[in-house]
C-alpha positions as CSV (number, residue, x, y, z in Angstrom):
1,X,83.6,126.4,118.1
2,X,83.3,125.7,114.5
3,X,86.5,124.0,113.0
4,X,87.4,123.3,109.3
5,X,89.8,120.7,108.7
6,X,90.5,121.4,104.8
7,X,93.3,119.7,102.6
8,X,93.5,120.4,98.7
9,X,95.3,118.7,96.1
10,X,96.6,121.1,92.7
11,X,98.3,120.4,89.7
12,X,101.1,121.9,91.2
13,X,102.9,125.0,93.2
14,X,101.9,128.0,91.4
15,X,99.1,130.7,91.6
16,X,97.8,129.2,88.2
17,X,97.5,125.6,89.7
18,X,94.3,124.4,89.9
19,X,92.7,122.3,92.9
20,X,91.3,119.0,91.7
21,X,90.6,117.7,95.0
22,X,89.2,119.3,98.3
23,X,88.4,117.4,101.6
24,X,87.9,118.2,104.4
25,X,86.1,118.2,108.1
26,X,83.1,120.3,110.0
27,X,84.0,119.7,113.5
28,X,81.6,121.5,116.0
29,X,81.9,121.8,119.5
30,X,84.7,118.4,119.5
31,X,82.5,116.5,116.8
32,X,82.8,116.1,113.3
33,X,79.5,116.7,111.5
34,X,80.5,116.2,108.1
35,X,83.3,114.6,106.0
36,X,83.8,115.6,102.4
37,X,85.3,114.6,99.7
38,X,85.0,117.0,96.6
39,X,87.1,116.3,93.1
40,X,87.0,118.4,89.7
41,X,88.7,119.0,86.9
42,X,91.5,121.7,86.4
43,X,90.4,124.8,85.5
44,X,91.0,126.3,81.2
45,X,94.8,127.0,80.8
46,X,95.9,125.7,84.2
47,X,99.2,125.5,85.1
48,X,99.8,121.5,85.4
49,X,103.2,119.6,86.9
50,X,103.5,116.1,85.6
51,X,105.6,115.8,88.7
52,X,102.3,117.2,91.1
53,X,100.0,114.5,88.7
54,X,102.5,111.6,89.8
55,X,102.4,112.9,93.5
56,X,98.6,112.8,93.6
57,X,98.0,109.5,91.5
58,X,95.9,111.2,88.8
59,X,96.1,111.3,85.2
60,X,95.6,114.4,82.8
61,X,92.9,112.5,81.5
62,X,91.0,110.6,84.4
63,X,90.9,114.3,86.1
64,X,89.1,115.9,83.1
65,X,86.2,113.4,83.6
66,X,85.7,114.7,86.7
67,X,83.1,117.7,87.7
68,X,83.9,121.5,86.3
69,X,85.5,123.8,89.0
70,X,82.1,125.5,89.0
71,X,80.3,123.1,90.4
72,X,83.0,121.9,92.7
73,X,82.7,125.3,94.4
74,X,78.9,124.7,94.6
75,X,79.4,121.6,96.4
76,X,81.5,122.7,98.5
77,X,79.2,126.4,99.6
78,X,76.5,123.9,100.0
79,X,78.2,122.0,102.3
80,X,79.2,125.0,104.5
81,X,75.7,127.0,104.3
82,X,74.8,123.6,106.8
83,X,77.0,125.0,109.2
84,X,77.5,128.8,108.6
85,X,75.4,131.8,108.5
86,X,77.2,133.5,105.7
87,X,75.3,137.0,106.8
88,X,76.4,136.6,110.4
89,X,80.2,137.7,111.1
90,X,80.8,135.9,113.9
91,X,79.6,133.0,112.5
92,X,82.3,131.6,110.7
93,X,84.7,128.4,110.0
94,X,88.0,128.2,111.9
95,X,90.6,126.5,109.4
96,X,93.3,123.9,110.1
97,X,95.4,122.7,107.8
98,X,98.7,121.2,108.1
99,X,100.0,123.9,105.6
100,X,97.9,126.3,105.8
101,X,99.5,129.5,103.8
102,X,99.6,126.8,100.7
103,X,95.9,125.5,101.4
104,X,94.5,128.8,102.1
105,X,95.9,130.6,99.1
106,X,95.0,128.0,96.5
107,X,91.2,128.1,97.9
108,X,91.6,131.6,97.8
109,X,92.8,131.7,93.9
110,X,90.1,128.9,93.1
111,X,87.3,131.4,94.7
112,X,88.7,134.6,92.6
113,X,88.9,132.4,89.2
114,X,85.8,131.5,89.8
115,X,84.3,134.7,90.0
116,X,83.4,134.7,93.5
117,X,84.4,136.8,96.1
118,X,82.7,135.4,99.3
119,X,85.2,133.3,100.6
120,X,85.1,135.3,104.2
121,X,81.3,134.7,104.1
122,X,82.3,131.0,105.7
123,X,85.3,131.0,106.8
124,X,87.5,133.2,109.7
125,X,90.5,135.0,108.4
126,X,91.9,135.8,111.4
127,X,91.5,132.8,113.2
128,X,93.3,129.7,111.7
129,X,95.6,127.0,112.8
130,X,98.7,125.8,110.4
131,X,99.7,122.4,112.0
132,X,103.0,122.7,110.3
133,X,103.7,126.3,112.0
134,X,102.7,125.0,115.2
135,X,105.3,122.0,115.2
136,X,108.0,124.4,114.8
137,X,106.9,126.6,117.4
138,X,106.9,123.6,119.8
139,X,110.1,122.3,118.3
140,X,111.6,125.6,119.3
141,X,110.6,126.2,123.0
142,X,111.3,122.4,122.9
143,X,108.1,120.7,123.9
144,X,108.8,118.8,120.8
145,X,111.7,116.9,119.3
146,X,113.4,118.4,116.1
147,X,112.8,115.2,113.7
148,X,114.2,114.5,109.9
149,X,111.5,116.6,108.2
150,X,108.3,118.3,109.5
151,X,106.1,116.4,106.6
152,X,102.8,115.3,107.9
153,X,103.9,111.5,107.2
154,X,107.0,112.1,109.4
155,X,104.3,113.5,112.2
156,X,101.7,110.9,111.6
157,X,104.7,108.2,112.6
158,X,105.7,110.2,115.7
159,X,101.8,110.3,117.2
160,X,101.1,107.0,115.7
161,X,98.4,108.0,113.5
162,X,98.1,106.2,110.3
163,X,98.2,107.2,106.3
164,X,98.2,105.5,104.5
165,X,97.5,107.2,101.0
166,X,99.4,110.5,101.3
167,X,98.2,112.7,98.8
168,X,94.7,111.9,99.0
169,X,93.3,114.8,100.5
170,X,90.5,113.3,102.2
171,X,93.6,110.6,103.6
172,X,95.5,113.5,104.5
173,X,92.8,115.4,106.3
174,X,91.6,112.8,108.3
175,X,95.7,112.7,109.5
176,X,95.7,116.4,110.1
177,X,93.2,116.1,112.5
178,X,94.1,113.5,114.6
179,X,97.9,115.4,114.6
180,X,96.1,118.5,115.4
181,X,94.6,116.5,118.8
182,X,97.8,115.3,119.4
183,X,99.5,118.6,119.4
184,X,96.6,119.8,121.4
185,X,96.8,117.1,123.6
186,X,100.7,117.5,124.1
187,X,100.4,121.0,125.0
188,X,97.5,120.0,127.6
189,X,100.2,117.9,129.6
């Protein structure tokens, strides 16, 4: 099985936000094959929250030195073409993310501004895991206690797993995964 932990970091909430930071995992068959780390600057006429800037540590300006959204999204295809035959359907990325409706969608709008439609040529859309989604549904058939929020930080301190720089994607990717083994290992009991 081919996994995708993916995390992204926007200017902010809404469909114009732009993605400044990817990260992510390849995880084949239990081991990760390739960590990445992929910044770029907001796309023209972005929609960008001062409150989203503080929350990710970036300036305006330090984020427009950084690579056009263009060549972000070649990075990150070049990545994926190691793993993934983009011809072959069943062939495809799984994604986990600890949010994934937020994740997916911003990937999503930064493949369509971008002109490019070939998202599904890498990864499975109807296959995914949302970490988030999958603590409630153990918090409801209670294999899981109902805690004070159901932020990743909040389940990194229940498993034990450390971050320490929330809001770094790659930080918070790394985090995502070992939650995800947690949960998986929970549910192995």
């Amino acid at each position: 099985m081919k996994l995708l932990y993916l995390d992204t970091e926007t200017t902010g909430l809404t469909d114009n936000s732009a993605i400044v930071q990817i990260a992510g995992a390849i995880e084949i068959d239990n081991e990760v094959v390739e960590w990445f780390n992929i910044r770029c600057r907001p796309h023209a006429e972005a929609d960008i929250s001062e409150d989203a800037l503080r929350t990710i540590g970036f300036t305006l300006e330090e984020l427009q030195k950084e690579q056009s959204p263009e060549d972000a999204l070649k990075e990150l295809e070049s990545i994926f073409l190691k793993y993934v035959d983009r011809y072959d359907k069943n062939d495809k990325l799984i994604m986990i993310c600890h949010n994934y409706p937020f994740d997916f969608r911003m990937l999503f709008n930064f493949y369509n501004r971008l002109g490019n439609r070939f998202m599904g040529s890498f990864i499975n859309f109807k296959l995914n895991v949302c970490t988030l989604n999958l603590v409630k549904s153990l918090q409801v058939i209670g294999v899981l206690p109902i805690l004070e929020n159901n932020k990743l930080e909040t389940w990194c301190k229940h498993f034990g797993v450390s971050l320490e720089n929330a809001h770094d994607a790659l930080e918070d990717i790394r985090a995502t995964r070992e939650v995800y083994k947690s949960l998986e290992a929970t549910l192995k009991k």
